[in-house]
Structure formats: C-alpha cells, structure tokens
LUMKOL-121837 format. One record per atom (N, C-alpha, C): x, y, z; atom name. Coordinates in steps of 0.1 Angstrom, whole numbers, plus 5000, padded with zeros to 4 digits. Layout:
N
x:y:z:at
X:Y:Z:CA
...
This chain:
253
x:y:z:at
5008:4988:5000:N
5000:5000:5000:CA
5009:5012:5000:C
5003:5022:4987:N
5014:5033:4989:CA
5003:5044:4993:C
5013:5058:5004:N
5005:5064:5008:CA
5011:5076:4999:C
4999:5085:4996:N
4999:5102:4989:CA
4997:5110:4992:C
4998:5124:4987:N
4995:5136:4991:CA
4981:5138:4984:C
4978:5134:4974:N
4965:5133:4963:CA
4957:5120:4963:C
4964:5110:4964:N
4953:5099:4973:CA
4961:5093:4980:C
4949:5090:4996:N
4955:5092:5009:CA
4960:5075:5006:C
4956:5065:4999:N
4965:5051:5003:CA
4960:5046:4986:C
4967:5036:4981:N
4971:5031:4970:CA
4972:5017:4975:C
4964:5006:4970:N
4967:4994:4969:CA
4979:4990:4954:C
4980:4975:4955:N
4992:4974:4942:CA
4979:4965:4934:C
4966:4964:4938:N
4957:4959:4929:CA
4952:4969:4918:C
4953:4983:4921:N
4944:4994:4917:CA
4932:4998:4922:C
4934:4999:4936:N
4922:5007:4946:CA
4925:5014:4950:C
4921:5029:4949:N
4925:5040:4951:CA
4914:5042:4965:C
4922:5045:4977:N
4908:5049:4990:CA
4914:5068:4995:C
4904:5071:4992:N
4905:5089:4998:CA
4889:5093:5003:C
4894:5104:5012:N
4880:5111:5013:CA
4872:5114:5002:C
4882:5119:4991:N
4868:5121:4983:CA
4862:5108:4971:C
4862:5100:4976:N
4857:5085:4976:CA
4848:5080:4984:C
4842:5084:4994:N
4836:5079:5006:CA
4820:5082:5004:C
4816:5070:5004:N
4800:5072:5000:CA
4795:5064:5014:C
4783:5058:5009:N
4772:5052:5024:CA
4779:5039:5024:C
4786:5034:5012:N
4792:5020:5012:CA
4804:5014:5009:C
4812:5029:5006:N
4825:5022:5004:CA
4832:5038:5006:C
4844:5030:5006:N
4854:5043:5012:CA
4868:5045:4998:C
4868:5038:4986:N
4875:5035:4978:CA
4867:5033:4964:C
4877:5035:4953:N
4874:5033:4941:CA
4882:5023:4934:C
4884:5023:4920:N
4888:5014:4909:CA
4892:5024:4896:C
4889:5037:4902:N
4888:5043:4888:CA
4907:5055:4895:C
4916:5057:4891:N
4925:5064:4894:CA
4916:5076:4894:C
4924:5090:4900:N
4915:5101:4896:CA
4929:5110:4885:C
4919:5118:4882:N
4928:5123:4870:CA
4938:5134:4873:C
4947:5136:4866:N
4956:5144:4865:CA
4955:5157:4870:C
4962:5158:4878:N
4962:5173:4887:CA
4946:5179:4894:C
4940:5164:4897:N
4923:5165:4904:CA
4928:5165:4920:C
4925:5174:4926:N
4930:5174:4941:CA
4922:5163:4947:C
4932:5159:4955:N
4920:5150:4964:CA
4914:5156:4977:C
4903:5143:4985:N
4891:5147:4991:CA
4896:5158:5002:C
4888:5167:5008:N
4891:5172:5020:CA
4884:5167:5035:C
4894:5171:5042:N
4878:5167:5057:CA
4872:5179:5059:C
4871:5186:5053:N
4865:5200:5057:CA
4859:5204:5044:C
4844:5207:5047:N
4836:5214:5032:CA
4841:5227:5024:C
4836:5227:5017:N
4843:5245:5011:CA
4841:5252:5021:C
4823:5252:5027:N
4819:5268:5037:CA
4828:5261:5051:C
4833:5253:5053:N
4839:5250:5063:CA
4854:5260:5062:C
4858:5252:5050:N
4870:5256:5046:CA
4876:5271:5052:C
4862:5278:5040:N
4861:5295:5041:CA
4859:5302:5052:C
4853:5292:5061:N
4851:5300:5080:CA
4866:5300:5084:C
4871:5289:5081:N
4883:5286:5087:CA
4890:5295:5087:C
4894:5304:5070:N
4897:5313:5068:CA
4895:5328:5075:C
4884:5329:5076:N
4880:5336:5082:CA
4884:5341:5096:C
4882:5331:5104:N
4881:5326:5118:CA
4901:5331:5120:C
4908:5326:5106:N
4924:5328:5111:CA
4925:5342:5111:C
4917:5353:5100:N
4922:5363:5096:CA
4916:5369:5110:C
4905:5367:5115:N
4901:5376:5126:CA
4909:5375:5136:C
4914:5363:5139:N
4925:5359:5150:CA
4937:5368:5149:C
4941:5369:5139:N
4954:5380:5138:CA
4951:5393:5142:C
4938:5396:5142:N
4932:5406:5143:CA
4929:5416:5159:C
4928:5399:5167:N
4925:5401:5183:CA
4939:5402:5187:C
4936:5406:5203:N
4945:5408:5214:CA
4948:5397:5221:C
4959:5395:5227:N
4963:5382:5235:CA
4953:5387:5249:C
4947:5374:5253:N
4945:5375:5263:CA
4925:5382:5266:C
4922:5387:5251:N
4909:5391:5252:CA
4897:5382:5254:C
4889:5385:5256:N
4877:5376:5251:CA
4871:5374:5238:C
4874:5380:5229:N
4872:5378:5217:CA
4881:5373:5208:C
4894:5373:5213:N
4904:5357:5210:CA
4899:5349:5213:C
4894:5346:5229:N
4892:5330:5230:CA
4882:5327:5224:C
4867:5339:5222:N
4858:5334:5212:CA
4862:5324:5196:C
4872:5334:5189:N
4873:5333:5181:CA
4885:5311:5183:C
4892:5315:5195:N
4899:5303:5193:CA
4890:5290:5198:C
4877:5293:5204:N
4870:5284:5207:CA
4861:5280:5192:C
4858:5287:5181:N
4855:5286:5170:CA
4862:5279:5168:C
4875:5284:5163:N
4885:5272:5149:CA
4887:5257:5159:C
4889:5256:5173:N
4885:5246:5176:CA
4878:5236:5175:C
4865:5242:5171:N
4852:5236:5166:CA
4857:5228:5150:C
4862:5237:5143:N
4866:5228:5132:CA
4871:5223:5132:C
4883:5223:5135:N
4894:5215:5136:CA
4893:5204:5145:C
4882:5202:5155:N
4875:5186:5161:CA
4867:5182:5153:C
4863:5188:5143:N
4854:5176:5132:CA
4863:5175:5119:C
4872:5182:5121:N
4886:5174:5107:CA
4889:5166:5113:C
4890:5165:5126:N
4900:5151:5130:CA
4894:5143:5133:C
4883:5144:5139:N
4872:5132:5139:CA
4873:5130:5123:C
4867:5133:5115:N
4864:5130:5100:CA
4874:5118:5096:C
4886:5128:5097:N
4903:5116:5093:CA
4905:5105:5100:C
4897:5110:5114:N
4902:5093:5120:CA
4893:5085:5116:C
4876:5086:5113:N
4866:5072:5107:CA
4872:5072:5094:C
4878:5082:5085:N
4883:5075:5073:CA
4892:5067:5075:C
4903:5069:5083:N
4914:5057:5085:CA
4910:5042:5091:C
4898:5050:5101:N
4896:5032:5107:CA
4886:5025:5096:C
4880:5035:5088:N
4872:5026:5076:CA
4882:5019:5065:C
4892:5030:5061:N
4903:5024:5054:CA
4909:5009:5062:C
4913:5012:5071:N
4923:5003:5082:CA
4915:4988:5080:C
4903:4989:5081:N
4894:4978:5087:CA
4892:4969:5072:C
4889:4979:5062:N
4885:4969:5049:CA
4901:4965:5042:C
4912:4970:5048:N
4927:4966:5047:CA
4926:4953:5049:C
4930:4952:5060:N
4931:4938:5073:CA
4922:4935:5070:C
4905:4933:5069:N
4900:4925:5063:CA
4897:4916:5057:C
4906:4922:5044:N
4907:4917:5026:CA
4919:4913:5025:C
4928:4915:5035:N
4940:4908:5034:CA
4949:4905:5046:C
4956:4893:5042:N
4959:4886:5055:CA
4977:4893:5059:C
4980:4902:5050:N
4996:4910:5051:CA
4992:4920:5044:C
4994:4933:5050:N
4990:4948:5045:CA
5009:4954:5048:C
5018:4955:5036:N
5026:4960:5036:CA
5026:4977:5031:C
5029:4985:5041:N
5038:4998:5042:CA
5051:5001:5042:C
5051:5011:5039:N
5066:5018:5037:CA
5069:5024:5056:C
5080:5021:5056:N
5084:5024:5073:CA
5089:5041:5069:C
5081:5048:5070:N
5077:5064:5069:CA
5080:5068:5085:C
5092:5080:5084:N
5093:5088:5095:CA
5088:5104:5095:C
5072:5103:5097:N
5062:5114:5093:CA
5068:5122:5099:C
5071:5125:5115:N
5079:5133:5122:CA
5088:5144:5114:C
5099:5135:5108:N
5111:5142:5101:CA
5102:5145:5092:C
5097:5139:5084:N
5094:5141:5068:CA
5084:5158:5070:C
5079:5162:5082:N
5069:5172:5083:CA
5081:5179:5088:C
5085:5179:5090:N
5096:5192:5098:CA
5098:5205:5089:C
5100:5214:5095:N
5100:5229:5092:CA
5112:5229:5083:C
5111:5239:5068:N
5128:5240:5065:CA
5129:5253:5064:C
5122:5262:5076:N
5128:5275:5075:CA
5143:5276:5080:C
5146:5266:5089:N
5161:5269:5094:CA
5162:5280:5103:C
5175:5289:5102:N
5179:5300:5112:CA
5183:5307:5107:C
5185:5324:5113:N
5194:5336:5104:CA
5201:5329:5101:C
5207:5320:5111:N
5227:5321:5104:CA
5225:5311:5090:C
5214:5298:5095:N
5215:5291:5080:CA
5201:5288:5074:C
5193:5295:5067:N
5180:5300:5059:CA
5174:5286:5056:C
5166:5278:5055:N
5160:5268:5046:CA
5159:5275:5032:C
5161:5266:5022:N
5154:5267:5010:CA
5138:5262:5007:C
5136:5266:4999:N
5122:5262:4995:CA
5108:5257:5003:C
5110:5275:5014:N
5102:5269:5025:CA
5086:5265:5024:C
5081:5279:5011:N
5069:5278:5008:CA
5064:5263:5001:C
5073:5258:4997:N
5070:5246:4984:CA
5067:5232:5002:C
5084:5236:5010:N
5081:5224:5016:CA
5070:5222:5028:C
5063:5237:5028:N
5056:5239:5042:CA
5041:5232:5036:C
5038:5237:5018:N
5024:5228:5016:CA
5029:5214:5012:C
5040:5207:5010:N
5037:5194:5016:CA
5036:5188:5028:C
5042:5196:5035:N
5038:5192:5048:CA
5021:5194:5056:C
5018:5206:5052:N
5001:5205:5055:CA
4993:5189:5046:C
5001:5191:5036:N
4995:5179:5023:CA
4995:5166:5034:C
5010:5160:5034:N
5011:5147:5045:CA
5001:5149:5055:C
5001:5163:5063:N
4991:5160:5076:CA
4978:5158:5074:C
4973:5162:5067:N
4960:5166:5062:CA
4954:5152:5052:C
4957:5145:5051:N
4960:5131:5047:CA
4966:5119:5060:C
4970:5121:5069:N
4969:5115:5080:CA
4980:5102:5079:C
4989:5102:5074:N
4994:5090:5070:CA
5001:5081:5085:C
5006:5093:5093:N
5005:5080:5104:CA
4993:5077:5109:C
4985:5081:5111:N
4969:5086:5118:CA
4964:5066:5110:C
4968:5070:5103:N
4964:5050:5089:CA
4969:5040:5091:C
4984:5043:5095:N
4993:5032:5100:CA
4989:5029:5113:C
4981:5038:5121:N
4982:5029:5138:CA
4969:5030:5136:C
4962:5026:5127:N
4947:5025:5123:CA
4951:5013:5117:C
4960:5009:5112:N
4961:4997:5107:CA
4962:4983:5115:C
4974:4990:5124:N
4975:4981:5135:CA
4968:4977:5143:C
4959:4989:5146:N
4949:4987:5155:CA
4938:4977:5153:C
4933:4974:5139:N
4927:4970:5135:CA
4931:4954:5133:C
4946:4949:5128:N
4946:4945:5128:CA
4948:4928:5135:C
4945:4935:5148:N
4944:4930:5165:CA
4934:4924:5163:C
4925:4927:5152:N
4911:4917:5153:CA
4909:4908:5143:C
4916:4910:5135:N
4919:4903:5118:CA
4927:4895:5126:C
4939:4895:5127:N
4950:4885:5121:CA
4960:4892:5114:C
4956:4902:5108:N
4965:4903:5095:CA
4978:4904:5101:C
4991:4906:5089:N
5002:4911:5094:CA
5006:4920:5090:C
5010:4933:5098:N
5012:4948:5091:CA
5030:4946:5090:C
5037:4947:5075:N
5049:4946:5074:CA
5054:4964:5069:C
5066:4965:5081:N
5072:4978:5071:CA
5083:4977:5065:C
5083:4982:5054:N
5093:4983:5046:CA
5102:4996:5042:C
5115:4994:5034:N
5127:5004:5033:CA
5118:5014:5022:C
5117:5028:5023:N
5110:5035:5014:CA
5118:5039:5004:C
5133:5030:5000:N
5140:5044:4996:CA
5133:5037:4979:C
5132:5049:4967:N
5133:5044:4958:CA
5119:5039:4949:C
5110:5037:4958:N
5099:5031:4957:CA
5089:5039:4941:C
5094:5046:4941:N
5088:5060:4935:CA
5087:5064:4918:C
5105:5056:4926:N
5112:5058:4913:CA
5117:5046:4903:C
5113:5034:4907:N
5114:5020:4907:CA
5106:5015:4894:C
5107:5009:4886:N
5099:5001:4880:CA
5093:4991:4882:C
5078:4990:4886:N
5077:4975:4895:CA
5077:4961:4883:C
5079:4968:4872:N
5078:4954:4856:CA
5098:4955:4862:C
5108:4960:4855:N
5119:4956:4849:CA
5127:4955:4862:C
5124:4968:4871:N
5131:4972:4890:CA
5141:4979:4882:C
5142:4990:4869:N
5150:5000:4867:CA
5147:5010:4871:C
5156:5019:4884:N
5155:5030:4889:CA
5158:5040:4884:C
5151:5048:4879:N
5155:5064:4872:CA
5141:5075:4875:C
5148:5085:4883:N
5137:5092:4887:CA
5129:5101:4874:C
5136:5103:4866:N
5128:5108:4850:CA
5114:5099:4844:C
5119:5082:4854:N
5103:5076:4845:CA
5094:5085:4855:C
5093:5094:4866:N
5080:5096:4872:CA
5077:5106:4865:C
5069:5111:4852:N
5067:5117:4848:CA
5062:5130:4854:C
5050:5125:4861:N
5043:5133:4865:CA
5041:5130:4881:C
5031:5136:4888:N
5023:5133:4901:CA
5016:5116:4901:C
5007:5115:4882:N
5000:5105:4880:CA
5006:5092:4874:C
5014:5103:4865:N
5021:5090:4855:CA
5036:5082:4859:C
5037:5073:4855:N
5047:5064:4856:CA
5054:5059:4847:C
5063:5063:4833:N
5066:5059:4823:CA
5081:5056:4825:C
5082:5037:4822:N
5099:5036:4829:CA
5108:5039:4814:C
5116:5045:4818:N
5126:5050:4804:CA
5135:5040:4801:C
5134:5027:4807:N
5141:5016:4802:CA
5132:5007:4794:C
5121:4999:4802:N
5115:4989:4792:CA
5100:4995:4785:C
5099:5011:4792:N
5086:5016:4785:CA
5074:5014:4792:C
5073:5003:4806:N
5060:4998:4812:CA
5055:5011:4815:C
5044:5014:4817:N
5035:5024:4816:CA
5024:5020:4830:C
5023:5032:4840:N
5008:5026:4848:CA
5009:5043:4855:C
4996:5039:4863:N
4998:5050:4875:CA
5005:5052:4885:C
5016:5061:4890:N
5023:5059:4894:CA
5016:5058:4911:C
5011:5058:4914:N
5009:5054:4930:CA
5008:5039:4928:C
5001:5033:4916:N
5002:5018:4916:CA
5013:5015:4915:C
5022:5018:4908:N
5033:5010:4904:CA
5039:5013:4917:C
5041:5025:4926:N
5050:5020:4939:CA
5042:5012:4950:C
5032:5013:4951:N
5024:4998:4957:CA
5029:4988:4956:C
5030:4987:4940:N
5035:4973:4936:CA
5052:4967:4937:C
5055:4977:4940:N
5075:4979:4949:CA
5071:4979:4963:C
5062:4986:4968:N
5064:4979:4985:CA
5062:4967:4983:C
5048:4961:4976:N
5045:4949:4981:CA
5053:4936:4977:C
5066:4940:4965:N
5074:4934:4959:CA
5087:4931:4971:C
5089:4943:4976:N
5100:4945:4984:CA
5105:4938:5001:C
5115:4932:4999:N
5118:4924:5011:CA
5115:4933:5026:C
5109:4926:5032:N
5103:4935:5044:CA
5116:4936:5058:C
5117:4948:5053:N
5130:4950:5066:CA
5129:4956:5078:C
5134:4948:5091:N
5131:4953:5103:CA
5116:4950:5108:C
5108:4960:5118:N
5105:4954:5124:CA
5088:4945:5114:C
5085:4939:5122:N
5075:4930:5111:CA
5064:4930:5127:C
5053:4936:5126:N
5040:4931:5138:CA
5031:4928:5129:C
5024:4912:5142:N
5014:4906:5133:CA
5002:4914:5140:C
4991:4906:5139:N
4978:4918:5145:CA
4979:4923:5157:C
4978:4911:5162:N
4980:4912:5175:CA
4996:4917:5189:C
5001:4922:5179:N
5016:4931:5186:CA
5029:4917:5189:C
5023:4903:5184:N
5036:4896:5189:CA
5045:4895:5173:C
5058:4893:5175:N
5067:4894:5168:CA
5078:4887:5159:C
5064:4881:5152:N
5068:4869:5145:CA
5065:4858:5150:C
5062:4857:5164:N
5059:4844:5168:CA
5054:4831:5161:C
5059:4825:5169:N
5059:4808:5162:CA
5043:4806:5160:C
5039:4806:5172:N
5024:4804:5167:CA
5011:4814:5161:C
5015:4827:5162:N
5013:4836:5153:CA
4997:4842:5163:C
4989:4851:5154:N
4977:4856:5166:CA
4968:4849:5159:C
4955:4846:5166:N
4944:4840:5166:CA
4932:4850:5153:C
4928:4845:5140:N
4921:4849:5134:CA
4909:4854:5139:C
4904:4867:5140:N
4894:4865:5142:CA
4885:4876:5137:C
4871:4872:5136:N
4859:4884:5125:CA
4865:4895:5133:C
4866:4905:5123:N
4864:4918:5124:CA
4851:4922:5126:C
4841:4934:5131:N
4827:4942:5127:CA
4831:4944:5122:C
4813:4942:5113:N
4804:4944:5102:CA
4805:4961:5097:C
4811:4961:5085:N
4815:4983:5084:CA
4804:4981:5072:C
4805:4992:5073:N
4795:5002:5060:CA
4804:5002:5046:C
4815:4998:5056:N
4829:5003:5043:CA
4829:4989:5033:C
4820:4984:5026:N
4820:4970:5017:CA
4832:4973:5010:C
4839:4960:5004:N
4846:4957:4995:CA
4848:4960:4981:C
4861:4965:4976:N
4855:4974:4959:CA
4867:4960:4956:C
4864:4953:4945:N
4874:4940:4942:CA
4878:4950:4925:C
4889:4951:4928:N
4894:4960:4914:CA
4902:4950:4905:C
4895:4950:4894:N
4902:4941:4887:CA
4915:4948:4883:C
4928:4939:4877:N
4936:4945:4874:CA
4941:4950:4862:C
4943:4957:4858:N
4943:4975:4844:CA
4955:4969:4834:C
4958:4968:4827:N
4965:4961:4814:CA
4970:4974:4814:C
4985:4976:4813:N
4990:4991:4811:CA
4989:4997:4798:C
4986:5009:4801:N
4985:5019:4786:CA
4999:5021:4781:C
C-alpha cells in the first residue's frame, strides 16, 4: 500500500481509497483520479472558508481578550470535526485493509522528520520553504500516520500482518523491469519507465515495489507479537458500512 499527498493510500491491485471516495458503502474506488484532480478534503468549502476567516480575525484580536478565546474556541470547533472526520476514514480504510487481506505491507515512513519545518535559522536560511511547508500541510491533512496505527489497530482483530518496509526508491522503481531512474515519474499520476517503456499510475506502480519488496526490520502481526511461532488468533472483524470494491487489474496503457 502506497500512501499520497493526492490519494491518501494506494493498493498494488488498483484501489484507490481517499475522502473524496467515501460514500454510504464504500470508502474506495477502481477508477485512478485524474491528472492534477485534488484529492478529498475533511472540511467542506463553507467549512473551509470559515476557517479562513476565523484565522484572519484571530490575527486581528488581542492576546489575552475575550474575543480571541471566542474566536479560538470557533476554529477549535473545526478543527475537532477534521480530525474526527480523518480518524473514521482511517479506521474505515484500516478495517476493509486487514479485512481483505491477511499482510498489508507499508513503507516504514518517518512522518515526524518528513513534516519538519525547512525554514532553518538567520545564520542558515532553509530553502524552498513555501513549496516544503504545503507538503507538509499535504502529509498532515492526509493522515498517514493517523492510517498506520489505524492499521495496526485493527489488525488486532483480523490476524492480518502489518509489514514495514525500506521507502527508499519506491517511486522511482519500475515494479515490471526494478530500473531505477527518477525521469520515468513523469508526473504526480504517470509512471513511464525509460528503460523497458512499462506504463501505469504511478501510486500503483509503487504499491506494487512495496508489496514486491523484502520487508526490513521490524515486522507486527495483529495482534503486537513478533513473528511468533504460533502467530495471533484469526478472528471476524465488525460488520463496516465500508463493503469491499474487488478491482480488477488494468493492462498498462
């Protein structure tokens, strides 16, 4: 499973699962989305636009007034139904994962570092703060550890086994020939390897390199034991709203 900044997880079958996928019965699609199509948000437009609002007036108050805390007790309000929002998408994601499958392999992602600030200091400036500060909102706002301990969690009640894996390269990999050249990633969507020409979407094709890829370090089965010999006890998951999307698999263009 690969995780995105435009779709929040990536099977190596061709299931794409994001918020803006989420209907009364499934949380995922079959269909990629297209080229430069933003993905879902947890927050509506008019949500969006209060938000905005709600920041510009904050700049506006006094430390310490009552019409700061008004205003900080508002964006509060939003910002507890984004995160409620992102955590039932993860545990809907999480659950029809481990469900449908008995090993859900990730990339061993260190979200911490990878969100870190690159403004730096007088004495040594970051570069490219504006570019690396919206991927960082991008990662958060997409939840990707928030999915990983949604995965685990979940899969305490499956069985399944959550494997992580080395992220380097994944990206840029061919999952047909395994020729690494960062020029085949065309784009955000596309994937074209400039050695044997295989062609796909590129969140699939690095799905298809994790799930390809020798799983290094640590390895938990559902239930938190550690390879153990006798392994954890299978057992039903609840019944979700989140049904199963069985994607068949896409012949490359």
């Amino acid at each position: 499973m690969d995780r995105g900044v435009v779709t929040a997880a990536t099977t190596s079958e061709g299931e794409f699962f994001d918020r803006a996928h989420v209907t009364e019965h499934t949380v995922s699609v079959c269909t990629p989305p297209g080229e430069g199509e933003p993905g879902g948000a947890f927050l509506s437009a008019e949500e969006a636009e209060r938000y905005l609002r709600l920041q510009r007036r904050l700049a506006r108050t006094q430390r310490g007034s009552k019409r700061r805390k008004k205003v900080v007790a508002a964006l509060g309000v939003l910002m507890g139904r984004l995160r409620m929002r992102r955590a039932d998408f993860n545990a809907q994601t999480a659950h029809r994962l481990t469900r449908d499958h008995a090993a859900v392999v990730v990339e061993d992602l260190q979200v911490t570092n990878m969100t870190a600030s690159a403004r730096g200091t007088l004495e040594r400036p970051g570069r490219n703060v504006a570019q690396k500060s919206g991927l960082n909102r991008a990662i958060l706002n997409k939840g990707w550890y928030g999915l990983e301990r949604a995965l685990i969690s979940k899969a305490r009640y499956t069985g399944s086994v959550i494997v992580k894996v080395n992220p380097a390269y994944t990206s840029q990999t061919c999952s047909a020939c395994t020729a690494v050249d960062p020029k085949s990633r065309e784009s955000q969507a596309v994937f074209r390897c400039t050695t044997c020409g295989h062609v796909e979407h590129a969140d699939v094709n690095a799905a298809k390199n994790i799930k390809n890829r020798k799983a290094a370090g640590l390895v938990v089965s559902g239930r938190g034991d550690l390879q153990a010999p006798a392994g954890s006890v299978k057992r039903q998951a609840p019944r979700s709203i989140a049904r199963g999307t069985h994607c068949a698999p896409r012949a490359a263009a």
